[in-house]
BALOBA-1460 file (C-alpha; in Angstrom, 3 decimals):
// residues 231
<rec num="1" residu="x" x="19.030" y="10.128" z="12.948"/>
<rec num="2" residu="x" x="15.920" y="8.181" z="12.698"/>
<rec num="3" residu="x" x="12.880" y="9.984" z="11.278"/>
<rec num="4" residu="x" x="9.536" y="9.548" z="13.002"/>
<rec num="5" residu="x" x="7.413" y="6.839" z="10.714"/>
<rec num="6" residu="x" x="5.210" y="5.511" z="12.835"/>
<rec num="7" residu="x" x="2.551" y="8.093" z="11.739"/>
<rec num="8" residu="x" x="2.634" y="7.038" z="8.226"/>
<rec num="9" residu="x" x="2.108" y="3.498" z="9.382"/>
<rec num="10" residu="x" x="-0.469" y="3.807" z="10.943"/>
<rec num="11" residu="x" x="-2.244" y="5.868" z="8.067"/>
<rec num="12" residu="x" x="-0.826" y="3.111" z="5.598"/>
<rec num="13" residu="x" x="-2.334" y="0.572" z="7.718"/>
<rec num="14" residu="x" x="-6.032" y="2.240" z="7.974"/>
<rec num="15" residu="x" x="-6.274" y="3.097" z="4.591"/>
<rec num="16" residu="x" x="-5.060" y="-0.757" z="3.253"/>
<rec num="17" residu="x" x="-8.031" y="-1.766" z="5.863"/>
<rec num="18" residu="x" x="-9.945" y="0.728" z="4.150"/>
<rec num="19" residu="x" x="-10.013" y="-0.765" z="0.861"/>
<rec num="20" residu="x" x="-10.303" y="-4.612" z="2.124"/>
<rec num="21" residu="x" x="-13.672" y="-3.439" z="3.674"/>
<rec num="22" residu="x" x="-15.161" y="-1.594" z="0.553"/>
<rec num="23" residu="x" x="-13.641" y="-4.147" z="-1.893"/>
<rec num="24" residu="x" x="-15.442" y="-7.371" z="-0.592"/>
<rec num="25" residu="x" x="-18.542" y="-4.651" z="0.228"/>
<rec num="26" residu="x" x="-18.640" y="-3.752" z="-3.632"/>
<rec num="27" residu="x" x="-17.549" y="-7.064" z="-4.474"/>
<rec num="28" residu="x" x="-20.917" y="-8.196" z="-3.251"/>
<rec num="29" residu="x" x="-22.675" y="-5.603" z="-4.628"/>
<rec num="30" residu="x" x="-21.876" y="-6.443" z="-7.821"/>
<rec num="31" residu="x" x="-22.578" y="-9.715" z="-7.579"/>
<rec num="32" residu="x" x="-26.237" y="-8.688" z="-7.007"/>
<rec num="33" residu="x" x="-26.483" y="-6.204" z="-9.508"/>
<rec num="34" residu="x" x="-25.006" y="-9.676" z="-11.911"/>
<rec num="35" residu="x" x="-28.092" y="-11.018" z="-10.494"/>
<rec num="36" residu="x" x="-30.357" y="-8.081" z="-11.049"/>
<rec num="37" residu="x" x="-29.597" y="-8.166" z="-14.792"/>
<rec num="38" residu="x" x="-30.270" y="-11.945" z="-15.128"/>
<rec num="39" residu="x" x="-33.883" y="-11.092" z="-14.095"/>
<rec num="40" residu="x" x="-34.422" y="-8.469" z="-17.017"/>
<rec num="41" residu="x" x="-35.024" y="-8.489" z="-20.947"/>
<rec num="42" residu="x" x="-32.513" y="-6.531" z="-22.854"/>
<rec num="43" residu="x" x="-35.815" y="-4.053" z="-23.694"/>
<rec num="44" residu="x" x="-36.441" y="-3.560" z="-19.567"/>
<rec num="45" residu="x" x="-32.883" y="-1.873" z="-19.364"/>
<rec num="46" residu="x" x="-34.321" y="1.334" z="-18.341"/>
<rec num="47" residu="x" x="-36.304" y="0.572" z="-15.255"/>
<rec num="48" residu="x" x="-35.936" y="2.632" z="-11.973"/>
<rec num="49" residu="x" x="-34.270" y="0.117" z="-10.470"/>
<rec num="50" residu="x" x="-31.951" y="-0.779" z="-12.778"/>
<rec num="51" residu="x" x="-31.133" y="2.466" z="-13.290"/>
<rec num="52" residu="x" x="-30.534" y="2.828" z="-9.345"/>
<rec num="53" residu="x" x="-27.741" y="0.221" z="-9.434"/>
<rec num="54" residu="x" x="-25.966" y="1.910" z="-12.468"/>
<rec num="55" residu="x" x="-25.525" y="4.873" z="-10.366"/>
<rec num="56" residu="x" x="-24.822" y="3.535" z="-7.158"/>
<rec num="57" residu="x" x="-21.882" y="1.460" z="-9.234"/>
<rec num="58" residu="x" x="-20.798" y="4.624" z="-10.730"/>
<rec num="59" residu="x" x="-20.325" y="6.338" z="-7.531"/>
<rec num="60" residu="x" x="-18.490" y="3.429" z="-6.050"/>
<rec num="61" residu="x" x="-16.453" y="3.183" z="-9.077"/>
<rec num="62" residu="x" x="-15.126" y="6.649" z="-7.797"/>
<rec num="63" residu="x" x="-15.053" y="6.355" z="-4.017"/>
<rec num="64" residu="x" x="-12.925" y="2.480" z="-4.897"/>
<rec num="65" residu="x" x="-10.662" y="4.474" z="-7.182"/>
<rec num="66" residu="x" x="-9.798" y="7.367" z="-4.274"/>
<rec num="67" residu="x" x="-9.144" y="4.388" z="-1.888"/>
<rec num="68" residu="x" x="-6.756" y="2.840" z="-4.485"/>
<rec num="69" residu="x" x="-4.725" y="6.159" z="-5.332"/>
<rec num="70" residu="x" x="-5.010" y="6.897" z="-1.302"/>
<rec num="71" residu="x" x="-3.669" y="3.612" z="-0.614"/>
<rec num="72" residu="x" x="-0.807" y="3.739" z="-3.086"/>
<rec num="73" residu="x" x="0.233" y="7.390" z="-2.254"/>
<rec num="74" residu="x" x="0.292" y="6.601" z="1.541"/>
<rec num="75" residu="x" x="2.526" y="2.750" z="1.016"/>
<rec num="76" residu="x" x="5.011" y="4.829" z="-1.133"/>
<rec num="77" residu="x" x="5.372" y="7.620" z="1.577"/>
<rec num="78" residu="x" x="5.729" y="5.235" z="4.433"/>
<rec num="79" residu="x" x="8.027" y="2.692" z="2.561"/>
<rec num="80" residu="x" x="10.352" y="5.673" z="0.944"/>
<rec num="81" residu="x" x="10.433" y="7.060" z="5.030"/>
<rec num="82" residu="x" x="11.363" y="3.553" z="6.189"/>
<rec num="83" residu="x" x="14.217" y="2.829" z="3.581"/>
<rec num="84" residu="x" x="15.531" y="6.076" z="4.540"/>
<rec num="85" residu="x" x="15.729" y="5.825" z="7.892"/>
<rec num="86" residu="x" x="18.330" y="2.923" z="6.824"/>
<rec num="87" residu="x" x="20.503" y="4.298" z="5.055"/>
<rec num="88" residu="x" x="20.265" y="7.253" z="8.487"/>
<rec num="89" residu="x" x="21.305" y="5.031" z="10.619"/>
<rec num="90" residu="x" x="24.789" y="3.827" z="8.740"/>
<rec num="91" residu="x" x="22.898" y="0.875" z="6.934"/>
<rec num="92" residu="x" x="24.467" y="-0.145" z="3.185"/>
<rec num="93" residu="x" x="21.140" y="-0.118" z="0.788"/>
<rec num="94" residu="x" x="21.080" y="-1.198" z="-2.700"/>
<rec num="95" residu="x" x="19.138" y="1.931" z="-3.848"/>
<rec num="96" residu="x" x="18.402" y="5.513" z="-3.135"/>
<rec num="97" residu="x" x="15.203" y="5.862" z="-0.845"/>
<rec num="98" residu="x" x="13.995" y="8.046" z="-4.345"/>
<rec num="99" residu="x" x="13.850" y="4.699" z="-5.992"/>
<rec num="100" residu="x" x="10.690" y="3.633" z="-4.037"/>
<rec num="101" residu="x" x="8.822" y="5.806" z="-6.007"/>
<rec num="102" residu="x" x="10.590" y="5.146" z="-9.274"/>
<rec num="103" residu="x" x="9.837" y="1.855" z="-8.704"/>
<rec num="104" residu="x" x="6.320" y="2.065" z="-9.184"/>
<rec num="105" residu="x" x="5.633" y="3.897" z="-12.095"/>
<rec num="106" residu="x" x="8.736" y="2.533" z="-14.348"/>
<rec num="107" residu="x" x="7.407" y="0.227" z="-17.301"/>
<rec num="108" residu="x" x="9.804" y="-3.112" z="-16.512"/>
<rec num="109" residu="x" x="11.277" y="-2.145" z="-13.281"/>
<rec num="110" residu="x" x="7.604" y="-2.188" z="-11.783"/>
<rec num="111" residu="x" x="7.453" y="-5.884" z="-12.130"/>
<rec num="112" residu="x" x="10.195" y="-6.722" z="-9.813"/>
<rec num="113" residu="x" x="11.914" y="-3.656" z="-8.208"/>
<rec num="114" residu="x" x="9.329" y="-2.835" z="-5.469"/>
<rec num="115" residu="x" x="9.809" y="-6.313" z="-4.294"/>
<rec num="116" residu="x" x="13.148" y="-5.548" z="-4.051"/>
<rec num="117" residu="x" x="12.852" y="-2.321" z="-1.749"/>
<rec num="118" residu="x" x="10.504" y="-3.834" z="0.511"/>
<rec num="119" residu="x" x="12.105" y="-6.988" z="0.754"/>
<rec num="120" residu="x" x="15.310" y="-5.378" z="1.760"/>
<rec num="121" residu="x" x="12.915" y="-3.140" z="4.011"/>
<rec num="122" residu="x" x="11.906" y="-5.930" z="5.904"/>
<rec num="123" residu="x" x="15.631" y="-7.681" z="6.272"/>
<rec num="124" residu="x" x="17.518" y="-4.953" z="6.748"/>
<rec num="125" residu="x" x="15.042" y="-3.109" z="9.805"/>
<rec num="126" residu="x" x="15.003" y="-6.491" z="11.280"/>
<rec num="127" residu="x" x="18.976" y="-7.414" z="11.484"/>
<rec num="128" residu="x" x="19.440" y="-3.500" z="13.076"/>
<rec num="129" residu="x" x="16.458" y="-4.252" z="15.163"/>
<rec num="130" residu="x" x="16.612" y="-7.735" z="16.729"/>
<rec num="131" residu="x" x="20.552" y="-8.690" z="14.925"/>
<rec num="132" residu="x" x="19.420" y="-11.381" z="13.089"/>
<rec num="133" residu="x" x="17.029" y="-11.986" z="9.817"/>
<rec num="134" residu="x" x="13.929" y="-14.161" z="9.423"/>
<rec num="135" residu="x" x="12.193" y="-14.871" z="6.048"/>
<rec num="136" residu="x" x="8.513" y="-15.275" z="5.827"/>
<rec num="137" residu="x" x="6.512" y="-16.291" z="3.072"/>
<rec num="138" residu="x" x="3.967" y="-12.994" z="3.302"/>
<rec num="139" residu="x" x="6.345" y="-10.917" z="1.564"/>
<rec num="140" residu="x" x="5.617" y="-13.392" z="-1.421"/>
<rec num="141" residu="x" x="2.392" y="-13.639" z="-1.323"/>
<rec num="142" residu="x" x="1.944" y="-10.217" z="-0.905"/>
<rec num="143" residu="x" x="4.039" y="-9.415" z="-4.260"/>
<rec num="144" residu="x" x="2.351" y="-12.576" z="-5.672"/>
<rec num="145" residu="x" x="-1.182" y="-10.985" z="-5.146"/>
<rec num="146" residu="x" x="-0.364" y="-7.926" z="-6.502"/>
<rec num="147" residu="x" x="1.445" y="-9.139" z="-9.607"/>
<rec num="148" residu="x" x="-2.154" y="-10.981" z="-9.866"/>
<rec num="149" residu="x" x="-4.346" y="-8.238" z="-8.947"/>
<rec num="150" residu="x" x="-2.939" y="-6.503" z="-11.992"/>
<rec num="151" residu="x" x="-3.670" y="-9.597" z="-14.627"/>
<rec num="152" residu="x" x="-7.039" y="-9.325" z="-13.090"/>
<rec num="153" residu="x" x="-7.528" y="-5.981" z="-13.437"/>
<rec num="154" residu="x" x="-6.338" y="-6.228" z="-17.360"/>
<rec num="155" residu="x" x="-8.682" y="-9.041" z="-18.106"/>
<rec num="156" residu="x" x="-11.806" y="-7.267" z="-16.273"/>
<rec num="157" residu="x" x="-11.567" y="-4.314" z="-18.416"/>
<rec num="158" residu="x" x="-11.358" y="-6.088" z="-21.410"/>
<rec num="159" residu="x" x="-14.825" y="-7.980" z="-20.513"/>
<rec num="160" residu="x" x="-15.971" y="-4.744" z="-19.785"/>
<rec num="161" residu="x" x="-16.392" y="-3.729" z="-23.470"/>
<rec num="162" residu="x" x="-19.047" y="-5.290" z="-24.595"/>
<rec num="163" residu="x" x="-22.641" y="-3.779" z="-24.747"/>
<rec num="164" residu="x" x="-24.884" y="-6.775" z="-24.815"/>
<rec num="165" residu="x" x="-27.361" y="-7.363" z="-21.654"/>
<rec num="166" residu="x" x="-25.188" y="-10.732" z="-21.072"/>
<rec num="167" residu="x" x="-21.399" y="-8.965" z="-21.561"/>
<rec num="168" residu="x" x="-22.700" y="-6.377" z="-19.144"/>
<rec num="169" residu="x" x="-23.829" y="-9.311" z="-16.289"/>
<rec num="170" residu="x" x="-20.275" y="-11.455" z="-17.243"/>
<rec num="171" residu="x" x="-18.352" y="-8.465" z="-16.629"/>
<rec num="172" residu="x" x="-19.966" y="-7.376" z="-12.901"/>
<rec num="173" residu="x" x="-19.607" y="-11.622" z="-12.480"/>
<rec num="174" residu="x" x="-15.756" y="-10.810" z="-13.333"/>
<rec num="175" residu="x" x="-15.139" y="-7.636" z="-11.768"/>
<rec num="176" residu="x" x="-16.627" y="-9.499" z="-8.491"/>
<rec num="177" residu="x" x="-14.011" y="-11.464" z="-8.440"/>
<rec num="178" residu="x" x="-11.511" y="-8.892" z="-9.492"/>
<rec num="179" residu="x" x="-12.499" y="-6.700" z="-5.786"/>
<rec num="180" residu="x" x="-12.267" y="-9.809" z="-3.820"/>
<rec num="181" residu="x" x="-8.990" y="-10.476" z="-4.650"/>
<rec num="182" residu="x" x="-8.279" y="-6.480" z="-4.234"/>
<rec num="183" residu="x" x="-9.492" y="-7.329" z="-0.725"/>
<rec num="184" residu="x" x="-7.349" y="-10.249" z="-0.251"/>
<rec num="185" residu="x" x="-4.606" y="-8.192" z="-1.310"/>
<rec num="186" residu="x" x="-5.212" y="-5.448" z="0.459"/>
<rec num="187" residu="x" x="-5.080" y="-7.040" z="3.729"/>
<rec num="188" residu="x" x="-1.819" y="-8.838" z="2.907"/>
<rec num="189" residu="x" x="-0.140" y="-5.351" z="2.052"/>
<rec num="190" residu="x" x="-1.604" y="-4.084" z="5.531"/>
<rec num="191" residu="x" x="-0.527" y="-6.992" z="7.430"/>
<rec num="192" residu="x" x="2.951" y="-6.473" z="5.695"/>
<rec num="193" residu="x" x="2.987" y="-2.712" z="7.213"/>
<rec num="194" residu="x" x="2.349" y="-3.854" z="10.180"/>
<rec num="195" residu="x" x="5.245" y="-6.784" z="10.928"/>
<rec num="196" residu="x" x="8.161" y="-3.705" z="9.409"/>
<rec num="197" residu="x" x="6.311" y="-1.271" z="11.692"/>
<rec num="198" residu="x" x="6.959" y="-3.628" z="14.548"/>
<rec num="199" residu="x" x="10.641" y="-3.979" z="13.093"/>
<rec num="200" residu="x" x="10.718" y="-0.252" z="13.066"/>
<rec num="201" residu="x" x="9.701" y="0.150" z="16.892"/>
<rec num="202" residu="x" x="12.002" y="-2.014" z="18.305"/>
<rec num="203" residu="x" x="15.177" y="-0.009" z="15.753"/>
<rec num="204" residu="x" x="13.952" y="3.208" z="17.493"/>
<rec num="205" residu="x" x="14.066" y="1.340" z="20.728"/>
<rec num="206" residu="x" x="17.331" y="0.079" z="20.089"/>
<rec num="207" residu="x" x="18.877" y="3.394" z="18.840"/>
<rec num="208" residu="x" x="17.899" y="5.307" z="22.004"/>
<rec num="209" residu="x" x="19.689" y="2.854" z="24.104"/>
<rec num="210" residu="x" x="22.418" y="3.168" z="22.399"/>
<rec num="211" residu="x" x="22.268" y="6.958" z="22.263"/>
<rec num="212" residu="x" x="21.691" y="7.193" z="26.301"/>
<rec num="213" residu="x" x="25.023" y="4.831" z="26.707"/>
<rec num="214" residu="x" x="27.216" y="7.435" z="24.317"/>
<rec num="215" residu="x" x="28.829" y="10.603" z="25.690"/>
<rec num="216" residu="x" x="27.144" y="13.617" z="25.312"/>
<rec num="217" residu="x" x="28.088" y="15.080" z="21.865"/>
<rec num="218" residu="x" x="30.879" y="17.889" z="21.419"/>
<rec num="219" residu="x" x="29.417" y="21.355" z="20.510"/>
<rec num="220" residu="x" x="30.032" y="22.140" z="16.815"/>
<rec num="221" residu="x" x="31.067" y="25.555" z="17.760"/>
<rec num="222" residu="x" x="31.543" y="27.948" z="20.371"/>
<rec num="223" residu="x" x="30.395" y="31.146" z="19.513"/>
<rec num="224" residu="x" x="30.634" y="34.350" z="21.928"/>
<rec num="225" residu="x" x="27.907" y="35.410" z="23.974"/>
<rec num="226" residu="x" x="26.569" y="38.687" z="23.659"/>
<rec num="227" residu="x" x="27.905" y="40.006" z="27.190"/>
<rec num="228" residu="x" x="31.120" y="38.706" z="26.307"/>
<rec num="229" residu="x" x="31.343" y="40.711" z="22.628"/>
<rec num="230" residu="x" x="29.867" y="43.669" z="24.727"/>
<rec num="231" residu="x" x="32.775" y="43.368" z="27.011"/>
C-alpha cells in the first residue's frame, strides 16, 4: 500500500526554492562586500563598515548552512518514501529504500549511487504510472551540478585560507560564484522533485482505480462477538 508522499514533496520542493533564493541573494552580497574590500588599505580593516559586512557574512554563513542540511535532510526523506512506495506496490528495485540514505554519506558510493536511486525513482514511478518510460536530460544535469557544486565547494575553501586583504576579496570573488551555482543547482534538484511528484500522483491515481475495480478483500479472521461468547 502506497504511503502518503506528497507532503514531503512539497516540503522538499519549498526548501530547494529556499536555498536558490538566498544563494543568488548572498551570492550578490558577496560580490559587494569583494567590492567593499577593493576600496580599503590593508591598515583600514577595522572600520565600522567593514566590520558590518563581516558579521552580516557570518550570520549568513549560518542561516546558508541550515538551508543546506534542511534541504538535504528533507530530499533524503522524500526520495527514501518514494523508493519505498515501489517496492509497496510489487515493483523489483535494485536496492533497499535504506540505501538512499547510505548513499549519501558513503565515501565512493556517494559519487554515483544516488544517481542510481533517483534515476530508477524516476523510471520506475513513471512505467507504474503512465506504462511506459521517458528519459530526460535533467536527471543529468541535475547529478552533473551537484558532482560540480562539490569541486566548487573544495576549491572555495581552499582560497579561503589566506589572510592577506587581496586572498580575503579573491575568495568572496570565488565563493560568489560557488552560491550561484548552489542556486542553479538548487533549482534543478527542485524541478527534479517536482516531475517524480507528478509521476507519483498519477501512481496513486492509478492504484485507486485499480483498487475500486477489485473485490472487496476477505476478512483475515472472524472472531466472536461479545453477545455471541456471552451466549
Amino acid at each position: 500500500m502506497l504511503r502518503d508522499n506528497e507532503r514531503r514533496g512539497q516540503t522538499a520542493y519549498a526548501i530547494f526554492l529556499a536555498v536558490t533564493i538566498f544563494s543568488l541573494a548572498y551570492a550578490v552580497f558577496n560580490i559587494a562586500f569583494a567590492a567593499q574590500l577593493a576600496s580599503f588599505s590593508p591598515d583600514g580593516m577595522n572600520t565600522p563598515r567593514l566590520q558590518a559586512f563581516g558579521l552580516i557574512n557570518q550570520l549568513a554563513l549560518v542561516v546558508n548552512l541550515g538551508l543546506l542540511l534542511a534541504s538535504a535532510v528533507s530530499f533524503i526523506r522524500w526520495a527514501r518514501r518514494a523508493y519505498y512506495n515501489l517496492g509497496a506496490i510489487g515493483v523489483d528495485t535494485s536496492f533497499s529504500d535504506a540505501s538512499v540514505v547510505y548513499a549519501w554519506i558513503l565515501p565512493v558510493t556517494s559519487l554515483y549511487r544516488p544517481y542510481q536511486l533517483v534515476r530508477e525513482i524516476w523510471q520506475l514511478t513513471q512505467r507504474e504510472a503512465f506504462g511506459h518510460i521517458r528519459s530526460h536530460t535533467l536527471l543529468r544535469v541535475w547529478w552533473a551540478s551537484f558532482l560540480t557544486r562539490s569541486v566548487l565547494g573544495i576549491v572555495v575553501s581552499a582560497i579561503g585560507n589566506g589572510m592577506t586583504l587581496e586572498s580575503l576579496r579573491t575568495a568572496m570573488q570565488f565563493q560568489a560564484l560557488s552560491l550561484a551555482f548552489d542556486g542553479f543547482a538548487a533549482l534543478i534538484t527542485a524541478r527534479v522533485i517536482h516531475r517524480i511528484m507528478q509521476f507519483e500522483q498519477q501512481l496513486v491515481l492509478v492504484q485507486n482505480v485499480t483498487q475500486l475495480g477489485q473485490a472487496p478483500p476477505e476478512p483475515a479472521a472472524l472472531s466472536p462477538t461479545d453477545p455471541d461468547l456471552y451466549l
